[in-house]
C-alpha positions, 0 to 999 in steps of 0.5 A, spaced: 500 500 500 506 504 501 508 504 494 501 505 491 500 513 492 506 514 487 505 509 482 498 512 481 501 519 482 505 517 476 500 513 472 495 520 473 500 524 470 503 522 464 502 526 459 498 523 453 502 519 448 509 519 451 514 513 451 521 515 451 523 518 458 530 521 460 530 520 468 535 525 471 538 521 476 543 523 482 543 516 486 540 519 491 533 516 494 528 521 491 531 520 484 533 512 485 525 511 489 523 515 482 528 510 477 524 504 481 517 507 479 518 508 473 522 502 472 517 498 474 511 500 471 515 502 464 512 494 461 504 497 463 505 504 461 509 501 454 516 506 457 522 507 454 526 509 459 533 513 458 538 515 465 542 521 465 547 523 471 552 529 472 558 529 476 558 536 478 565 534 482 563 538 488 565 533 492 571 528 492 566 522 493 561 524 486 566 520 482 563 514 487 555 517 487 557 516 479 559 509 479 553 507 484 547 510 478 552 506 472 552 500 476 544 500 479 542 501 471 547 495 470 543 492 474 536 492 473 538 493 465 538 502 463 542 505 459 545 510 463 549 516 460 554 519 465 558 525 464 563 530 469 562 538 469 568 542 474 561 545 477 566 550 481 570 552 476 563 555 472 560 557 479 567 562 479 567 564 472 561 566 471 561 569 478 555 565 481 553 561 487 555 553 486 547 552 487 545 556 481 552 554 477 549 546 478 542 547 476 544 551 470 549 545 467 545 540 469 539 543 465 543 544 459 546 537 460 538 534 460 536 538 454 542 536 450 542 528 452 534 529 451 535 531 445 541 526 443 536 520 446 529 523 442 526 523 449 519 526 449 519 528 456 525 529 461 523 526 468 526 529 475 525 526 482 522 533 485 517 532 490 513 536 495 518 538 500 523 541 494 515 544 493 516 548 499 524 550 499 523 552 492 517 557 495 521 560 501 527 561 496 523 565 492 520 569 497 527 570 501 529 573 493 524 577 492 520 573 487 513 576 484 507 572 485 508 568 477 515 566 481 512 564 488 507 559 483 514 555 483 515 548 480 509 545 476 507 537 475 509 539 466 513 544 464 515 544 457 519 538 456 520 537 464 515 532 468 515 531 475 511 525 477 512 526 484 511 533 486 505 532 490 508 526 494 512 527 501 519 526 502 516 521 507 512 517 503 518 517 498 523 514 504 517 509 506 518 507 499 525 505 499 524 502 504 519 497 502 523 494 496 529 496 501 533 500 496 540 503 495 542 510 495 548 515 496 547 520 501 550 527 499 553 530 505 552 537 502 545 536 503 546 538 510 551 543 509 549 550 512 553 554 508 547 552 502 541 557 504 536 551 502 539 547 506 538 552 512 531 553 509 529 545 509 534 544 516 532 550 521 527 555 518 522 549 515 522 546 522 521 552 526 515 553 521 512 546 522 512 548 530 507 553 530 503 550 524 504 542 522 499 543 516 505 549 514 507 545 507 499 543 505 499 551 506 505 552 501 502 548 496 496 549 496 498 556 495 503 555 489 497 551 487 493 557 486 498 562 483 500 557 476 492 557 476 492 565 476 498 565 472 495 560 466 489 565 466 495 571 465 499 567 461 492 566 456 492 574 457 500 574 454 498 570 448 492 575 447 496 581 446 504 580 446 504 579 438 500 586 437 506 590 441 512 586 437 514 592 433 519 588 430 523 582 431 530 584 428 536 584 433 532 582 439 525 585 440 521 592 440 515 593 443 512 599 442 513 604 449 506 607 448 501 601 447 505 597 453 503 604 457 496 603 456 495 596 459 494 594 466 499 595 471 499 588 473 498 584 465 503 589 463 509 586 468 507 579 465 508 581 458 515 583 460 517 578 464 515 573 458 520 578 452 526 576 457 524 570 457 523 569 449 530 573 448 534 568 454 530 562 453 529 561 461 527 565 466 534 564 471 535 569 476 530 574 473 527 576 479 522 582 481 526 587 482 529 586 475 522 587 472 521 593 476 527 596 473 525 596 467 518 598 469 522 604 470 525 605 464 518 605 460 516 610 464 521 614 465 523 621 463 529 619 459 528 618 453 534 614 451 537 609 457 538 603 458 540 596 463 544 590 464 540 585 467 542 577 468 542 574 462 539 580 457 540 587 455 533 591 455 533 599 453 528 604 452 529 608 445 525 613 445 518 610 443 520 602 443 523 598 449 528 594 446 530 587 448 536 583 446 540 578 449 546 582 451 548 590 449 550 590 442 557 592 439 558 599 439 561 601 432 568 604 432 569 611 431 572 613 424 575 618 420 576 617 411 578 620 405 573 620 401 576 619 393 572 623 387 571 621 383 570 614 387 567 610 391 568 609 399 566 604 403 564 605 411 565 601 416 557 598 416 558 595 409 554 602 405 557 605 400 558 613 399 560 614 391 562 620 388 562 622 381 562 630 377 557 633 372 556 638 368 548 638 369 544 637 375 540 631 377 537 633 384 537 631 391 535 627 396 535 624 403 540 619 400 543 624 394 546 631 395 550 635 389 555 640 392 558 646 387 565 644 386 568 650 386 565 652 392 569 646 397 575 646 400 578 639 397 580 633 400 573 631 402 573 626 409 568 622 411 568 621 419 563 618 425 559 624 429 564 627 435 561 632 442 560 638 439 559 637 433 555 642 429 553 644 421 548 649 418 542 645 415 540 647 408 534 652 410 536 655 417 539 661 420 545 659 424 549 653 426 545 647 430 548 643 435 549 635 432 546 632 438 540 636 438 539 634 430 539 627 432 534 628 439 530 633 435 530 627 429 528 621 434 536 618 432 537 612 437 544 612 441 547 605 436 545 609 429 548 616 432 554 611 432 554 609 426 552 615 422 557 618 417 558 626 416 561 629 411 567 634 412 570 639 408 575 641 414 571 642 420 565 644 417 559 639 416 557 638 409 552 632 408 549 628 415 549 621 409 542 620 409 538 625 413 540 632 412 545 636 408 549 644 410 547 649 407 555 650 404 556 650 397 549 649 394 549 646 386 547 650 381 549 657 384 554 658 378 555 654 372 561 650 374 561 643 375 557 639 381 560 635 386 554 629 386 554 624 393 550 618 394 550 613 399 548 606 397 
């Protein structure tokens, strides 16, 4: 009767038309007891079952943690793949805890064996205790309510069969067909706050209320079946925000100001989550972050979050997974006749005529007499300033492009034409007032940006 409840827990949540299983094994007693289920109910449920293990070389006796689950396969028949990862060595390079350094190698371990073995689904040994961790852990962190909704039975690829059975019934289980399992020491290591969660915090919750962990549950229960009735509310209306999905994402600032606070914070958690992949250390205050920069008063800004690169530019949120490369500056001759090649691929070509052919935002004519050769081409500087073609006096450059809604990257990377240290052409938006064509007879100087 003990093993009852977790079998038919198993039984009542397979996804429909599922075999192939890629178990994640550790060789501790939730994933052993989880291998034993599924292991002994694969005939009945037609299954085929793939087991995976990462030696996350923490500790000295994982190498032996890793020889336990290779020969428990051997012994009741699994494939097993088994691979080593230096867990700490990512932890300081990344400059993350070894927690989050271990869940991260672990998922990408699973997703490319998965992948490898055509697993359908990829089977973990969470059960209901991990529920209430994972909850205190996120509410300590700072976590909104779609975070406090924790872990799900199906999320994606991802199944856990036995999220709503205690870590009791899961022990009461191995015992009853007295398995085998590793005890890994660093469960009970302090330094880990889990640990001091599930060692200290959790006990002392129980004392004042024992149905505590029913509680939680309960809780996160409620919050993934307001977060479905949200997440039908993002598919509803986050296309018609996408301005464009080139280089990451724009949305559009306006529309985004129109929806309800509590929709709107969703529909951003969910662009970072289309641009990373995955939701990991993005946390309440990341979101809040950049809630302020949509509402802000600075029209051009932006901020570096874990994982991705958000930036308001003026009437777009921009998205992306990390800033983008800043364009150098430069300085070039500009041969005439001729062609010049910029750094950004786009050609500027230079020729003479005798007869004048017009202008346009691409395409200027210069009265050869009137310029004071060489010609350079160069890349905007502070203090730029030029005298457009049809106003009085000079305009600071920076001004033109913040009147003209010119975003940081393109300022960059746009090309002006200098004859000495006067602006005579900002290439493709406005040209000076400096030795406009057809004033004389004389040869004109045509310049077009391809």
């Amino acid at each position: 009767m003990k093993s009852s409840y977790l079998k038919q827990s198993i039984a009542d949540t397979i996804p429909s038309g599922t075999s192939r299983l890629l178990v994640a094994v550790s060789g501790g007693v939730d994933s052993v007891v989880l291998l034993h289920l599924l292991w002994s109910l694969a005939e009945p449920l037609d299954l085929s079952l793939q087991v995976a293990h990462l030696d996350h070389q923490i500790r000295s006796e994982s190498s032996a943690d890793a020889k336990f689950v290779q020969e428990l396969c051997l012994q009741w028949d699994l494939s097993c793949c088994a691979e080593c990862c230096d867990v700490p060595m990512l932890a300081e390079q990344n400059k993350i805890s070894l927690e989050m350094a271990g869940r991260q190698a672990r998922r990408e371990f699973l997703q490319r064996i998965a992948e490898q073995v055509n697993a359908e689904q990829i089977v973990l040994a969470h059960h209901r205790d991990d529920q209430v961790e994972t909850f205190m852990l996120r509410l300590l962190r700072g976590s909104g309510q779609s975070g406090l909704a924790a872990m799900q039975v199906h999320q994606d690829i991802w199944w856990r069969p036995l999220l709503n059975c205690s870590r009791k019934q899961i022990l009461d289980y191995a015992r009853q067909y007295q398995l085998n399992w590793v005890e890994d020491e660093s469960n009970c290591d302090p330094v880990f706050l889990r640990n001091r969660l599930r060692t200290q915090t959790i006990p002392q919750l129980l004392n004042i209320n024992p149905q505590f962990p029913a509680r939680i549950v309960a809780l996160t229960q409620q919050f993934q079946l307001e977060e479905s009735y949200w997440q039908e509310q993002i598919d509803q209306q986050f296309e018609d925000l996408v301005i464009s999905r080139n280089d990451g994402f724009r949305l559009n600032r306006i529309a985004l100001l129109k929806i309800h606070p509590a929709l709107r914070i969703r529909i951003l958690r969910e662009a970072v989550r289309q641009i990373r992949g995955d939701l990991q250390r993005i946390e309440a205050v990341h979101l809040r972050a950049i809630e302020n920069l949509l509402m802000g008063q600075r029209s051009q800004v932006q901020l570096d979050l874990p994982g991705c690169w958000v930036a308001r530019r003026y009437q777009t949120l921009w998205i992306r997974d990390e800033a983008p490369e800043l364009p150098k500056s430069f300085n070039l001759f500009l041969p005439i006749p001729g062609e010049l090649e910029l750094p950004d691929g786009r050609i500027i070509r230079t020729s003479i005529q005798s007869e004048l052919e017009g202008e346009s935002s691409h395409t200027t004519e210069y009265s050869l007499a009137g310029l004071a050769l060489p010609l350079r081409v160069r890349s905007w500087k502070v203090g730029d300033r030029f005298e457009p073609l049809g106003m009085d006096g000079h305009k600071r450059l920076k001004q033109y492009f913040s009147d003209n809604l010119v975003e940081s990257e393109t300022r960059l990377k746009t090309a002006l034409l200098v004859s000495g240290e006067e602006i005579l052409w900002i290439a493709g938006m406005r040209r000076s007032c400096h030795a406009v064509a057809g004033h004389d007879k004389g040869m004109s100087l045509r310049i077009e940006l391809l």
